[in-house]
N, C-alpha and C positions, 0 to 999 in steps of 0.2 A: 871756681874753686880757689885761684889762689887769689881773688879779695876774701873770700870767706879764711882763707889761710889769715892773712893780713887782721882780716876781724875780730879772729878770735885769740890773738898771739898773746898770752900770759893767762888765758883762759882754763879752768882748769876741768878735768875732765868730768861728765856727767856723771853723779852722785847715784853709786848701782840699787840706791831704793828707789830712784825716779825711772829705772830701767825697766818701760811695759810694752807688752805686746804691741807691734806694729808702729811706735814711736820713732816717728826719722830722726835722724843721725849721722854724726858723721864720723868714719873711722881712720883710724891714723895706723897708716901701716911701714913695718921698718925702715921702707927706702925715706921716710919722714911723707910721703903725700899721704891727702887725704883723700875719701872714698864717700858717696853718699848710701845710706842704707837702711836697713827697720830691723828695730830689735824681732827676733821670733821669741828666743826661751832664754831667759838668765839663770844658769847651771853653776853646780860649785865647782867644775873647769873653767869656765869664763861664759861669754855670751855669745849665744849662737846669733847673728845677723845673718839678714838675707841683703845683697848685694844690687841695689834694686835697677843699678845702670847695665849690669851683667849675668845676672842671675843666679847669682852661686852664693850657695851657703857653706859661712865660713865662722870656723870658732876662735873667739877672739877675748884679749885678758880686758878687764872692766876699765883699766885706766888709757885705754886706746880710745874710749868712745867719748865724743865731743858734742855738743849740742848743733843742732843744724841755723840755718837763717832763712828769712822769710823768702830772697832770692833763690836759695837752692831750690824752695818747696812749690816754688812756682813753676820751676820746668818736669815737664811730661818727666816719668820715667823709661831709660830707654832701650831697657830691655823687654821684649814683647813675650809673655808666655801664649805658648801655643798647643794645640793638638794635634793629632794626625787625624785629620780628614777619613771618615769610614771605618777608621781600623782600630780595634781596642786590646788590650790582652784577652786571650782566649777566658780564663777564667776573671770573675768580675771582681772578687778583689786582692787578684795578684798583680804585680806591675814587674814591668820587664825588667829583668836585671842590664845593666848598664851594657855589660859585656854579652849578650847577647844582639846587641844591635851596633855598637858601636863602629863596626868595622864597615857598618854602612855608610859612614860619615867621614872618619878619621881619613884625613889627605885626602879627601875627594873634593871635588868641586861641586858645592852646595850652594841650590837656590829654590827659594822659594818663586811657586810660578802662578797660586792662586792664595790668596784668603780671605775668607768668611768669618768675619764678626758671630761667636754666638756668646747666650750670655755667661752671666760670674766670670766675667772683662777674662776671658780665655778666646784666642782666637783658632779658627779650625785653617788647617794648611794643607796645603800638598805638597810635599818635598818632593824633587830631584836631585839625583847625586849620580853625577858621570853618564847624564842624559836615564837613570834607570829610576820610576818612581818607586821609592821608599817603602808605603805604605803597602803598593803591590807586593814588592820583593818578601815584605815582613808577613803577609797574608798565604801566594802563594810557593815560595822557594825557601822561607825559612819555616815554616810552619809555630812561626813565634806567635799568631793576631787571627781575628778575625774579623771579618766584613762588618759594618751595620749600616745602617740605611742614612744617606745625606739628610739634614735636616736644614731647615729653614725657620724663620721668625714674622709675625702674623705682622699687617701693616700699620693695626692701632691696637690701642690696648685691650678692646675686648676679644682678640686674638691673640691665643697660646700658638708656641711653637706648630709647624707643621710639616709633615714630611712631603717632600719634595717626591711628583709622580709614583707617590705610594698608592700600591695597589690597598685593598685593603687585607686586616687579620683578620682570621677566625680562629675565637677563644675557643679551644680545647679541654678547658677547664673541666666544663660539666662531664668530659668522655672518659675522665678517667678513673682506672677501676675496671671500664668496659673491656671486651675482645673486640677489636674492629680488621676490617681487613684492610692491605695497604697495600702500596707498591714503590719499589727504590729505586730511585734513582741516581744518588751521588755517594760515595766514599770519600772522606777529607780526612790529612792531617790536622790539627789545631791545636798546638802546644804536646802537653804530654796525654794527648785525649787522639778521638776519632767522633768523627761531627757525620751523620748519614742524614740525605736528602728524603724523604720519605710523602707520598701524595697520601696522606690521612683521610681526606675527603672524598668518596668516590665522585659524590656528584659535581664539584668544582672542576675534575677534567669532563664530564660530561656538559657542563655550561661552555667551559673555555671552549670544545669542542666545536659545537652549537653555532657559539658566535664567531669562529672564524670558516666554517663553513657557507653563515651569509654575508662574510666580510666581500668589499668587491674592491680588490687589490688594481682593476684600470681604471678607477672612477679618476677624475681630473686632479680632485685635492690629494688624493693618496702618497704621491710623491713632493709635493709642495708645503713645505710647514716647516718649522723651526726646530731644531732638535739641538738640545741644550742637556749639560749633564743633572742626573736625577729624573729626567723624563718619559713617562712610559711610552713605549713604542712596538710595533711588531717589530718583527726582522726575518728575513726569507734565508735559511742558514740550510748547514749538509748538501752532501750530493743533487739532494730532490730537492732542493731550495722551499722545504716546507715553512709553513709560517708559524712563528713563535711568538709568546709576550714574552716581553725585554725590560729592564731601565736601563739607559744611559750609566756607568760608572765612570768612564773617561771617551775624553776623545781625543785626537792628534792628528799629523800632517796626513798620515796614513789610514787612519779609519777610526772606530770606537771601539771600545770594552763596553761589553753590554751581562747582565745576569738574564737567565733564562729564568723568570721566576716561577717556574712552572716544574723545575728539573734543579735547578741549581748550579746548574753549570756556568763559567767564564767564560765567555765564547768574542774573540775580533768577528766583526764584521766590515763591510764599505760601506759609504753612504746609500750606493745606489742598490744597497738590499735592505732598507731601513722605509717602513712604512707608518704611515698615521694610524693611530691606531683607534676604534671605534671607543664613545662612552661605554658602550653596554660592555665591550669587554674589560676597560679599566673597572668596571665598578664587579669583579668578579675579585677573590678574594685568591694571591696567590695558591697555588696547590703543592709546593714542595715548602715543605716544613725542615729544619735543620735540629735536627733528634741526637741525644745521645743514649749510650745502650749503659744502663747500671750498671750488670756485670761489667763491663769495661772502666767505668767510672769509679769504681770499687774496687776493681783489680792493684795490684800492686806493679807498676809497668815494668820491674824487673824480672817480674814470672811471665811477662808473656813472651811470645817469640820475638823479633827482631822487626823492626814499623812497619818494612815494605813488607815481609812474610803475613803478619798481621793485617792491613792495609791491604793485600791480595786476596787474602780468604776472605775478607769481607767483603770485596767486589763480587768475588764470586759469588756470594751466599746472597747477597741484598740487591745489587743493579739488574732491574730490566725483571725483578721477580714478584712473583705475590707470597703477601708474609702476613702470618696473623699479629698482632699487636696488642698490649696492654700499655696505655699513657696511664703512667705512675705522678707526674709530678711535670704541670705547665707550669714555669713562669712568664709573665708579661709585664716588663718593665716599663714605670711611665714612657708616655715619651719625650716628656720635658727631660728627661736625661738624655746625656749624646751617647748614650750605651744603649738606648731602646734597642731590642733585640727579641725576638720569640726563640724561647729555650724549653722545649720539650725535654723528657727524661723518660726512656718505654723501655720496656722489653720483648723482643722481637721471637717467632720461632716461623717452619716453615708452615707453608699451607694445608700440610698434614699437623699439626701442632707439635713439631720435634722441635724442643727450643733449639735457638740457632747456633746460639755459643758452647754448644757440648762438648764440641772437638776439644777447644781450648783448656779444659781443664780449671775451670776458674771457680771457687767458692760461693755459695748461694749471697748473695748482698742482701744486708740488713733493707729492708725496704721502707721500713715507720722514719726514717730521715728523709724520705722524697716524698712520702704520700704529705708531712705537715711538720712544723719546724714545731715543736714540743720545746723547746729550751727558749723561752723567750721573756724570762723573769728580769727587771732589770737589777742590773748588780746595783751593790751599798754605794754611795758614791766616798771615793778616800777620805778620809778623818781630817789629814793632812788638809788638803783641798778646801774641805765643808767652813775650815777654820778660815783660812786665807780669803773665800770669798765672805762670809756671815762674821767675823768679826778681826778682821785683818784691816789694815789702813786703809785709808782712802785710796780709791782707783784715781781719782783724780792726779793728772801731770802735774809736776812742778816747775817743769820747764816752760815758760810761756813763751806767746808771740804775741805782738803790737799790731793792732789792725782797728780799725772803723767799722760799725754797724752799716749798711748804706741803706738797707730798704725790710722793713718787714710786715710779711703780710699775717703771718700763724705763727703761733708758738712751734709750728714745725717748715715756716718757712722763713727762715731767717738770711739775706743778703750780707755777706763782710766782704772786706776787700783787705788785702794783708796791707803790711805799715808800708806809704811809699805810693800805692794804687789807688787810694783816692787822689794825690794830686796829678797822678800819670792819665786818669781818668778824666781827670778837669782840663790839663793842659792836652789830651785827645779833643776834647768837646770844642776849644778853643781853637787849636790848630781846623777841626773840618769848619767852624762857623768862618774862619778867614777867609778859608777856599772858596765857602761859596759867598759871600763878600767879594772879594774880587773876581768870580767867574759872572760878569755881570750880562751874558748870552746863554745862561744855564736851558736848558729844553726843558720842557715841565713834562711831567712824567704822562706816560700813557695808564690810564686808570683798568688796562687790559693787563696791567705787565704786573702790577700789585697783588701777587697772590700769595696765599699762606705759604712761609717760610724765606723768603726774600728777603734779603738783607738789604737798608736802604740806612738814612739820615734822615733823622724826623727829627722834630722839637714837640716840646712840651706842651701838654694844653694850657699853660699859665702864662697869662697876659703880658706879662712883663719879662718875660722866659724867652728872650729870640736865639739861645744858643743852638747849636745841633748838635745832636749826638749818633752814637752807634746804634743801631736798632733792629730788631727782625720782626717781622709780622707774622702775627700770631692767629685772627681771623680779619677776612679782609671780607668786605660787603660793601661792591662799588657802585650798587642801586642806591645805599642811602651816602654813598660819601663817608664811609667810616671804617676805619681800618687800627684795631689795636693791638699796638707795638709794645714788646718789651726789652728796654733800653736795657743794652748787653753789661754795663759797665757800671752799671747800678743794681739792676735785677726790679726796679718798680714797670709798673706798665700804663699806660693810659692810651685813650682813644682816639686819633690826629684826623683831622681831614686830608683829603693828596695834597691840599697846596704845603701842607705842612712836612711835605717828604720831598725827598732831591736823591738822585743814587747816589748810593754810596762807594767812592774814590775802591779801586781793588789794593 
């Protein structure tokens, strides 16, 4: 930053019609330093930029912002957006207010202790803070979040995401409308709501049953296997150390958090009550579903009694009972979203058909909003808007940058190298061909060790070409002797023999 100060000194500031979405920048703030950043929205207050080394959006007057350089835009950004691992706001498109979490954070001692890559460049995390995970606290002691299932990403690209030791769903879709009989298991807070466990399915506890009755808990593998979080497992839990289906949600020095997907419950266990658990029972379809009751969702939460008075009557009326049911409204979110979640929407009464919520006092709810969303015209798109894209200036920057074509294969595969990196590219090339030039005992490679993705030093298939360059292998076939690499610092690719490879220097 201060050669980019140095570079741009009598420069004046970027011209606010060249001011567009996502354009880097750099901004100049009162103490005189500068900041790298991307425009978001140019307002007639100034221009909102996002802060891309820190992550904070900040508004700022037009004559602050400065053109960036090809040096800035070559370093990572470095601040990391992230998620919380499992936990979302209870409703899906409300986000937490700042102040209801914040004092999770504030003066504590915060660390990140896992992260998983998912995609739209967001990363999923686990926080701690003062040794207490985050995500838990927000789920079960604040009643701000709810659960959703780990996700995972396939190995090549004819795989979509995929959830991790997920049991499977059954869509509910077609039931509703029906009466069915059910039985409760769980009562939750979850924001300004109530989240109940409920087994929809008779026959699912009748399968689950089934197979842990021929399950044979002394067999030699039973206690030997790898238990990793998101993984299905039994667990031998309660007084009478009965067997349960589990996933993994955490683990530690002390033991696991496991979900009883059968019930809904959070439950610690030890290792040494943690079992393998059969195919045939993984491939049974959880049986506690997580429902919410309309009248409650309709209700206005100042008319009802007080959470935990609420929260108790409910326990009383729904856990451990049989309840008649009407599913009003399934949703099933992709699961390529990191919200996949199963949200049922019923209304409950007892097994003599006294609806359940009577005591309460509460308004019959409009029901034609859960059975189908009726409002789904799209609005006019703004006038304003229509104009600025269909006959407003060109989107095209004015602000340019200096760079070299290096390689291309498609009108959508185009290779550049900013101004500066084609010769840092050649005097790379030069610098490894020396080395191995004077390593004149180099080992010739083992044609075992040449596998896709390896990074090594190849040269060119071209006769007169004896440089070396950076290279990764892309497929390797060391029946016929041929291995094609593509050279990192160019982007073109071609096909080398081994003698044409040497590793490459760390």
């Amino acid at each position: 930053m201060d050669l980019h100060l140095h570079n741009i000194a009598g420069c004046a500031p970027v011209d606010v019609a060249c001011l567009k979405d996502r354009l880097p920048v750099t901004v100049k703030f009162e103490d005189g330093k500068f900041h790298r950043a991307e425009v978001n929205l140019v307002e007639e207050k100034g221009v909102n930029v996002y802060m891309v080394d820190s992550g904070v959006d900040i508004l700022i007057s037009a004559d602050s912002i400065y053109p960036s350089s090809t040096e800035l835009l070559r370093l990572p950004k470095l601040s990391l957006m992230c998620r919380l691992a499992q936990v979302v706001p209870f409703e899906e498109q409300e986000k937490w207010k700042k102040y209801d979490y914040k004092s999770l954070f504030q003066g504590k001692n915060t660390s990140v202790f896992s992260i998983s890559l998912i995609d739209r460049g967001v990363s999923e995390v686990w926080l701690t803070c003062d040794k207490k995970d985050v995500g838990f606290e927000m789920v079960m002691n604040l009643g701000l979040a709810d659960f959703v299932p780990l996700s995972t990403h396939g190995t090549n690209d004819d795989e979509g995401p995929q959830m991790l030791g997920k049991y499977p769903r059954y869509d509910y879709s077609d039931w509703i409308g029906q009466k069915i009989g059910v039985f409760g298991t769980k009562v939750s807070k979850v924001g300004s709501n109530f989240k109940v466990h409920l087994q929809l399915h008779p026959t699912i506890m009748e399968a689950v049953d089934a197979g842990l009755l021929k399950y044979d808990s002394t067999s030699k593998d039973a206690k030997d296997f790898s238990k990793d979080i998101g993984d299905a497992v039994l667990v031998a839990y309660g007084e009478d150390k009965m067997n349960y289906r589990a996933t993994i949600f955490q683990k530690s020095r002390v033991g696991y958090l496991v979900k009883l997907v059968d019930y809904g419950d959070f439950v610690n266990v030890q290792e040494k009550d943690m079992l393998k658990i059969s195919k045939e029972l993984v491939e049974i379809p959880e049986a506690a579903t997580p429902c919410y009751l309309i009248e409650l969702l309709a209700a206005d939460p100042s008319k009802l009694p007080s959470d935990e008075t609420t929260k108790g009557k409910l326990m009383e009326l729904i856990i451990e009972k049989n309840l008649e049911c009407y599913i009003s409204h399934a949703n099933f979110i992709d699961d390529v979203d990191p919200r996949e979640i199963r949200k049922c929407v019923v209304t409950l009464a007892s097994e003599e058909g006294i609806p359940l919520l009577d005591d309460f006092g509460l308004r019959k709810p409009n029901l034609c909003k859960y059975y189908t969303n009726v409002d789904h015209e799209f609005p006019m798109i703004d006038q304003g808007l229509a104009k600025e894209l269909f006959s407003g200036p060109s989107a095209y920057m004015s602000v340019q940058y200096e760079g070299v074509v290096s390689f291309i294969e498609n009108y959508d595969s185009i290779c550049i190298q900013l101004e500066g990196d084609n010769h840092r590219a050649d005097g790379l090339s030069e610098e490894l061909t020396q080395f191995f030039t004077n390593w004149k005992n180099a080992p010739q490679l083992d044609p075992s060790s040449l596998i896709n993705g390896t990074y090594v030093a190849a040269r060119q298939n071209i006769e007169d070409d004896l440089r070396y360059y950076r290279a990764k292998i892309l497929e390797a076939c060391p029946d016929k002797d041929a291995y094609k690499v593509v050279f990192l610092d160019y982007g073109n690719y071609d096909v080398v023999t081994s003698t044409m490879i040497k590793p490459l220097p760390s």
